[in-house]
N, C-alpha and C positions, 0 to 999 in steps of 0.2 A: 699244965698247958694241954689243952686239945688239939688234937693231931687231925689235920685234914686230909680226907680221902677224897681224890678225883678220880670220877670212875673213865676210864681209857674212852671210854664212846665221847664224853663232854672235850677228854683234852687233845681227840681226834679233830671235831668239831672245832675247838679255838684255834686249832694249828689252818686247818680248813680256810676259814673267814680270815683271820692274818695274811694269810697265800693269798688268798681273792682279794683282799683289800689291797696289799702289793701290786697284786697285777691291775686291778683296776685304775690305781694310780699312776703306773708306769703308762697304760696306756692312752692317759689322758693327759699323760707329759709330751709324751712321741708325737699324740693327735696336735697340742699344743703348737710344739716346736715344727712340724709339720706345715703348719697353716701359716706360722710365721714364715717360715723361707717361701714360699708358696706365694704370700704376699710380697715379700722382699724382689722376689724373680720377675711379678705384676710390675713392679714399681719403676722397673727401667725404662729408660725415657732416649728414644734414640734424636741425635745430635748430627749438625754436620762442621765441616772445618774444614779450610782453606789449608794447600802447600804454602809454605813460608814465604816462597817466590809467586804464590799466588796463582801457579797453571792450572791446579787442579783441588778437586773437593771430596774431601773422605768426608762419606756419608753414615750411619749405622742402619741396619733396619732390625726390626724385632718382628721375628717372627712365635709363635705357638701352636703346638703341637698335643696331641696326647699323651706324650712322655715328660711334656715341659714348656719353658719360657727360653728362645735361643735370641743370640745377636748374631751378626753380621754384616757384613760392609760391604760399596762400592764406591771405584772413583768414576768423580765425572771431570770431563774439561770446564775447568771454569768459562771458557770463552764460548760453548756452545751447546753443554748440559749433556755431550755422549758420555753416554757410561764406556770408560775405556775398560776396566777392571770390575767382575764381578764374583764376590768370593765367594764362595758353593759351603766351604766349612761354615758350620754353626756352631756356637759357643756357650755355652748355658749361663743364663744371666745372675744367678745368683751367684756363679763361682767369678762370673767379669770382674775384670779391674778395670780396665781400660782399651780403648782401640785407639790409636793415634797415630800421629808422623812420627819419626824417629828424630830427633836431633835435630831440626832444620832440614830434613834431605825428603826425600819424595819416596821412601820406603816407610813403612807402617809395621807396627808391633801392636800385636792383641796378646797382653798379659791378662792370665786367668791365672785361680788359684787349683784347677786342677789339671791344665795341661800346661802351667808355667806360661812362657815365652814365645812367641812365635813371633818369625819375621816375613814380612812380604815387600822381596826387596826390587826396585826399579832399574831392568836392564834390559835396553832393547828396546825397549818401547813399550816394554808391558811389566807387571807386575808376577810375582811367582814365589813362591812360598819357599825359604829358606831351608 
């Protein structure tokens, strides 16, 4: 049987092009997956929705930025369109669940999956972050 000899400089070189082929494909997975949340964050679509009793309208808006695609909300009176409550927090839309009323009540919960829960609950007359 013949015995094969690699000389170091060629099994330098294979080890080389495997590396760069690895990374080449790592970062045309990242670029991939990238572009995909990217588009997924695009794709939010703001909404509006009535208090259960009907006084008032949580609204979303989307706004964009150089860092990103955010949500946000305010209410308005339903009987006259003042915005009573405007939320200043922004939410990144790809990590959104949801922005809503609570239970039937006039407080609202913006679940995200990376600041969980948040409440913004109604006393007073105004609205205020839990």
């Amino acid at each position: 049987m013949k015995k094969i000899h690699i000389k170091p400089f060629h099994f330098l070189a294979a080890i080389v092009f495997v590396l760069v082929a690895a990374g080449l494909y790592v970062d045309f997975s990242l670029f991939a997956y990238n572009k995909a949340i990217h588009d997924l964050a695009h794709e939010y679509q703001p909404y509006s929705v009535a208090s259960a009793d009907g006084k008032y309208i949580l609204r979303t808006i989307k706004t964009e930025d150089s860092t990103g695609v955010y949500a946000s909300f305010l209410i308005r009176s339903a009987a006259d369109e003042t915005v009573l409550f405007n939320c200043q927090e922004k939410y990144r839309t790809v990590d959104l669940k949801t922005i809503a009323w609570i239970n039937n009540s006039d407080n609202v919960a913006v679940e995200s999956g990376d600041v969980g829960t948040v409440r913004y609950i109604y006393q007073n007359g105004n609205w205020a972050r839990e």
